[in-house]
C-alpha positions as CSV (number, residue, x, y, z in Angstrom):
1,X,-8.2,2.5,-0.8
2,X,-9.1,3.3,2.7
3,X,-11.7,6.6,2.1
4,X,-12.0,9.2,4.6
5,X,-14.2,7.1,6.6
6,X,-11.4,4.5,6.9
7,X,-8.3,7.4,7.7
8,X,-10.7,8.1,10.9
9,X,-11.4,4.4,11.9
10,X,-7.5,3.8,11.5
11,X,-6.8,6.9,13.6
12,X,-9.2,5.7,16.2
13,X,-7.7,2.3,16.8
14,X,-4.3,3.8,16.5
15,X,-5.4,6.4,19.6
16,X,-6.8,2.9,21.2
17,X,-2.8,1.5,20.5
18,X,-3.5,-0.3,17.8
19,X,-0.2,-0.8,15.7
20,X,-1.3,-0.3,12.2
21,X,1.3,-1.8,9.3
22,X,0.0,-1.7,5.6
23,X,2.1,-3.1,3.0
24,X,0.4,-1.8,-0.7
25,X,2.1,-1.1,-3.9
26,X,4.2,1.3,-4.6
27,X,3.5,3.5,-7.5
28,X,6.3,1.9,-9.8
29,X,4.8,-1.8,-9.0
30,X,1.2,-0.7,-9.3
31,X,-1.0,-2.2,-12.5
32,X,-3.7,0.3,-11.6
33,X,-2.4,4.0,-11.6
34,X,-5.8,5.1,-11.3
35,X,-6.2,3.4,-7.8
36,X,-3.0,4.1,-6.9
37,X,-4.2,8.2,-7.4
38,X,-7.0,7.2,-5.1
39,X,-4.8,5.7,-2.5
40,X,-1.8,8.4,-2.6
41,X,-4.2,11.1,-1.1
42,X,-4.7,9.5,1.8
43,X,-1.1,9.0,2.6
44,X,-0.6,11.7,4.4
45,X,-3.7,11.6,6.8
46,X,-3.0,7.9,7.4
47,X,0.7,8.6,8.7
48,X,-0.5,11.5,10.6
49,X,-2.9,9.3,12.0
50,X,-0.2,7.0,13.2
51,X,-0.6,3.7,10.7
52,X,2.8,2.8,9.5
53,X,2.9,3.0,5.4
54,X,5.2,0.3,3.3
55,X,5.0,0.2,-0.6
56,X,6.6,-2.5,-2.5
57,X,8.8,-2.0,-4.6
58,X,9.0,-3.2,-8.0
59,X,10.8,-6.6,-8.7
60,X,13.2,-5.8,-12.1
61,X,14.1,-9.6,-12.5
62,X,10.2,-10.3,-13.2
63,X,9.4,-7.7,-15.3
64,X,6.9,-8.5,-18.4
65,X,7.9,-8.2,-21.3
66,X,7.1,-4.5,-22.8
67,X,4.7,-5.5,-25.2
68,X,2.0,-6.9,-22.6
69,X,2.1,-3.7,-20.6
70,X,0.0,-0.6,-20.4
71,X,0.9,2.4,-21.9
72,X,3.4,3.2,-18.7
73,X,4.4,-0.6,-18.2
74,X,3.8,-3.0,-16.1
75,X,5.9,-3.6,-12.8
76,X,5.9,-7.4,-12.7
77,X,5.2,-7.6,-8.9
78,X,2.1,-6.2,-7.0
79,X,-0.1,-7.0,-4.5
80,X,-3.4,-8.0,-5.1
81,X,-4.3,-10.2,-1.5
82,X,-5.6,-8.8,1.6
83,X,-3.9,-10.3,4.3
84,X,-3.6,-9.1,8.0
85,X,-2.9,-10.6,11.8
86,X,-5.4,-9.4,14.4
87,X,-4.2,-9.8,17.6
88,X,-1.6,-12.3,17.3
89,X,-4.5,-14.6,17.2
90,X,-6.3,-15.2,13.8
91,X,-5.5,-14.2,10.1
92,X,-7.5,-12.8,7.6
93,X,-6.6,-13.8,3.7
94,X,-9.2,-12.4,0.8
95,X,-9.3,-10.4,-2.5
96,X,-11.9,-8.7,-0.9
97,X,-11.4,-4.7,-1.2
98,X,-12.2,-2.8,1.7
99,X,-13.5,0.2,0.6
100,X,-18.1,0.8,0.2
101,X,-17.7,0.2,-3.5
102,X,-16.4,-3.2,-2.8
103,X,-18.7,-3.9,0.1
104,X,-21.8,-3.0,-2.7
105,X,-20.7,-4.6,-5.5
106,X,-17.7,-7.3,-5.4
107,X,-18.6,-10.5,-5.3
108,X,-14.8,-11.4,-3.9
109,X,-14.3,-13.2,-0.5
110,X,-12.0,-13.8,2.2
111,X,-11.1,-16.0,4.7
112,X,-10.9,-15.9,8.1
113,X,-8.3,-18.4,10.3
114,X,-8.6,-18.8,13.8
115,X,-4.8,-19.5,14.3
116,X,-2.1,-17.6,16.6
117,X,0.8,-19.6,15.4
118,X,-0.2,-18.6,11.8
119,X,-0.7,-14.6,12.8
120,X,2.5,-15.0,14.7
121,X,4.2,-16.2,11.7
122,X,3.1,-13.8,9.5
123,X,3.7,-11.0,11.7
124,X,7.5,-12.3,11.9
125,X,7.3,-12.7,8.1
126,X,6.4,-9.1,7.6
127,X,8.8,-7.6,10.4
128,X,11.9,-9.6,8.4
129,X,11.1,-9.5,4.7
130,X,8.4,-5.9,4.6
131,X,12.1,-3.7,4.9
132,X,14.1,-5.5,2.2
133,X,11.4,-5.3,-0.8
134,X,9.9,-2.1,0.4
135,X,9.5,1.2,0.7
136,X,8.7,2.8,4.1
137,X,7.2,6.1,4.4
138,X,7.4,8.9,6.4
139,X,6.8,12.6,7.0
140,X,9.0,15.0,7.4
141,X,9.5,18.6,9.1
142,X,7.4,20.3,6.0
143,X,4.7,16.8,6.5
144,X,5.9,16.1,3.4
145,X,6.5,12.1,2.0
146,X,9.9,10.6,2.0
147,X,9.8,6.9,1.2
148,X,12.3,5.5,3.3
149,X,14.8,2.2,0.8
150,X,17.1,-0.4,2.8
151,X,20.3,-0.3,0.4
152,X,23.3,-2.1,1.0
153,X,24.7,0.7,2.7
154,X,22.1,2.1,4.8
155,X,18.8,3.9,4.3
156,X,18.5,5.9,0.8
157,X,16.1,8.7,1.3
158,X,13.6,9.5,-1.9
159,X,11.8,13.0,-1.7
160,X,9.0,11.9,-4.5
161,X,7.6,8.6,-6.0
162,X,10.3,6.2,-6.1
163,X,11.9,4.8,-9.7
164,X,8.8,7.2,-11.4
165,X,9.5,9.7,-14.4
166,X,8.3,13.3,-14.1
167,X,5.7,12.1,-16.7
168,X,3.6,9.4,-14.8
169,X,4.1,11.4,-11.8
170,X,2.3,14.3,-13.5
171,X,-0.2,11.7,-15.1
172,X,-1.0,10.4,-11.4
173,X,-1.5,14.3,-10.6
174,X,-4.2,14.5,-13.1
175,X,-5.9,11.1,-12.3
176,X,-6.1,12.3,-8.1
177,X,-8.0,15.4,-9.0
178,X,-10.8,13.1,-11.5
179,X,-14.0,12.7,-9.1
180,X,-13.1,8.6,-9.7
181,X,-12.9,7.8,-6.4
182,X,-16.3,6.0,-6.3
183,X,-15.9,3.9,-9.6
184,X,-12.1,2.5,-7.7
């Protein structure tokens, strides 16, 4: 969850040209809801700050069976790494969160790799595999979200939360207006 402090930092090194890509989970591949509420309020600041958004999407032929899930199910697929490329040149691969609760308290760690044919790679990896699996958002005329799908016959445009019921999205309403944003 990148805070408010982390929307400015973003916008800075995007001003700097910085190209920002962050791949997270989209609300329908999420285990968490509740930080998945945290992170959806910064959506729109971080686009209008420049840093492209991708969400992936939730893998169906790995799905758990129902009763191991939560009470709104569990996607089979999500992200739990934090893995980026700085400058072509070394790679950075952790649990670690990156938000001040996480720099207090987590006792998770992360690597860093001094290795440009390993950045390079991943950066390729993204660029051909990030559109196929997921989402990418965007703003519109209104600076409201579309997420953005690859279908087998072109781009399929989604005006809310992807593959979500009216229910969960009203549910992740509720959850973004808790003050929880400290205990993510």
């Amino acid at each position: 969850m990148p805070t408010s402090q982390g929307v400015e930092a973003f916008g800075k090194l995007a001003e700097q040209g910085v190209h920002l890509r962050v791949l997270t989970n989209a609300m329908e591949a999420t285990d968490v809801l509740a930080v998945h509420a945290g992170y959806a309020k910064y959506r729109v600041p971080l686009l209008e700050q420049g840093v492209e958004l991708y969400e992936l999407r939730r893998n169906s032929d790995s799905e758990r069976p129902r009763e191991k899930a939560g009470p709104f199910g569990s996607s089979g697929s999500s992200l739990h790494a934090k893995t980026f490329a700085v400058d072509g040149e070394r790679v950075f691969v952790g649990s670690f969160n990156f938000d001040p609760r996480s720099a207090q308290l987590n006792t998770e760690l992360g690597f860093v790799i001094e290795s440009a044919a390993l950045a390079q790679a991943m950066s390729q990896a993204f660029d051909h595999s990030v559109p196929h699996y997921a989402y990418q958002l965007e703003l519109d005329d209104k600076h409201e979200i579309a997420w953005l799908e690859q279908g087998p016959d072109g781009v399929i445009r989604h005006t809310s939360e992807p593959s979500t019921s009216f229910w969960k999205r009203t549910y992740l309403r509720l959850l973004s207006i808790l003050p929880i944003e400290p205990l993510l």
